[in-house]
N, C-alpha and C positions, 0 to 999 in steps of 0.2 A: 366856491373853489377859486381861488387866485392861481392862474396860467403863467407859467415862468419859462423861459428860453433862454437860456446862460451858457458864456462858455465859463465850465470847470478845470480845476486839476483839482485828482482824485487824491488825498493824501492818506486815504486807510483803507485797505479789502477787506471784511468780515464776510462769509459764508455759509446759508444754511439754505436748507430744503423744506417747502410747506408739506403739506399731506399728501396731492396730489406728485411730487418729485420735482416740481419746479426750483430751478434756482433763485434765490435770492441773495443778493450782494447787499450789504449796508457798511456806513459809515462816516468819515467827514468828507466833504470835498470844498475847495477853496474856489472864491470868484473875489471878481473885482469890479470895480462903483466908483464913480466921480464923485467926490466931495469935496467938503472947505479945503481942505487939506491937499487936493489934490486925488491922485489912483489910489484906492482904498483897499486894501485884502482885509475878506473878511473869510470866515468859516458859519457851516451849517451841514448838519448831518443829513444824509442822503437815506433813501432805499432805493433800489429796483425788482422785479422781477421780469423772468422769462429772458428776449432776447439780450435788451441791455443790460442785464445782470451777466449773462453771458460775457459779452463784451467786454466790459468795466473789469470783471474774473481774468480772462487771457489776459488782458492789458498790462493790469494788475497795478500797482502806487504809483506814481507822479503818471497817471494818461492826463493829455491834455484831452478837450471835447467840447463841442456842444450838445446839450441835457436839455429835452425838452420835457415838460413836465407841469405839475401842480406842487403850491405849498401847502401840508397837511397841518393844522396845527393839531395838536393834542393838548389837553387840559391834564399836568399833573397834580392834585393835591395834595399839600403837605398840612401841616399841624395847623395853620392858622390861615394861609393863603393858598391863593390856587395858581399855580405857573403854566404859564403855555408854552410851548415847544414845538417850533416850527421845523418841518422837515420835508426835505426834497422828494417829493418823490420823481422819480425817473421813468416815464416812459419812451422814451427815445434816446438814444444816446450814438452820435457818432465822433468818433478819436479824429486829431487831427496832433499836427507837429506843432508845436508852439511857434511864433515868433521870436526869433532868437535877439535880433541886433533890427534895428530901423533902416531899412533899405532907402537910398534915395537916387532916382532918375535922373539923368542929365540926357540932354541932347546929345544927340551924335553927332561929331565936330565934322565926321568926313560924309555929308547929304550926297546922295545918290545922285547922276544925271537922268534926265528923259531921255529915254531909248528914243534910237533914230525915228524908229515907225512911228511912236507917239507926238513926237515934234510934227509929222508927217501930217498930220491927221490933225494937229493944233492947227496948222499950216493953212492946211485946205478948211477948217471949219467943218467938217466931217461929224454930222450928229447923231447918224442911224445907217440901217442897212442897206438904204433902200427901199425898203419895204413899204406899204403903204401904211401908215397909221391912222387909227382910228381916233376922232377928237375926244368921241364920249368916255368916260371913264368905265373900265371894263367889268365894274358890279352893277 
């Protein structure tokens, strides 16, 4: 079983129920991967069942997320060759909002003063309460 943690956008809902009435959600959902090229989108068809099928259902197309989960491959046979078909499955799944634009920090031009007390206390060299400490370390 190959373990996979990605974040997704969902770009299809499909819906159906097993025997037991559990929901199942399937379809494609989109990630992305570093390569030559650079940010890479690629596509791969998902399932879920139970809670995150849930989820993925309210959601519903473009949810952003992290999917945690395994890759299934499945062996199709055709006429002369046999194709494999990798697919997500989903057992966890929590939505979040995408990054929209690249935020960047700067310093803040106007720096705070040290309150009076705390100059006060630089002042005097002031390192404790009082109290007596113990040298040993306390485990």
């Amino acid at each position: 079983m190959i373990n996979a943690t990605s974040t997704v956008r969902i770009k299809s809902v499909n819906q159906t129920h097993d025997k037991e009435g559990s929901l199942i959600a399937f379809g494609i959902a989109e990630f992305y991967y570093r390569g030559r090229e650079g940010v890479v989108a690629d596509e791969i068809p998902y399932r879920s069942k139970g809670t995150p099928a849930v989820i993925i259902n309210e959601k519903g197309v473009g949810v952003h997320g992290t999917a945690e989960g395994f890759i299934d491959q499945q062996v199709d046979i055709r006429e002369n060759y046999k194709e494999k078909i990798a697919t997500l499955v989903i057992r966890n799944f929590v939505s979040e909002e995408p990054i929209s634009e690249l935020v960047q920090t700067t310093s803040n031009p106007h720096s705070s003063e040290t309150p009076e007390f705390a100059k006060e206390l630089l002042e005097d060299k002031i390192t404790s309460t009082g109290e007596d400490l113990d040298q040993s370390p306390p485990f």
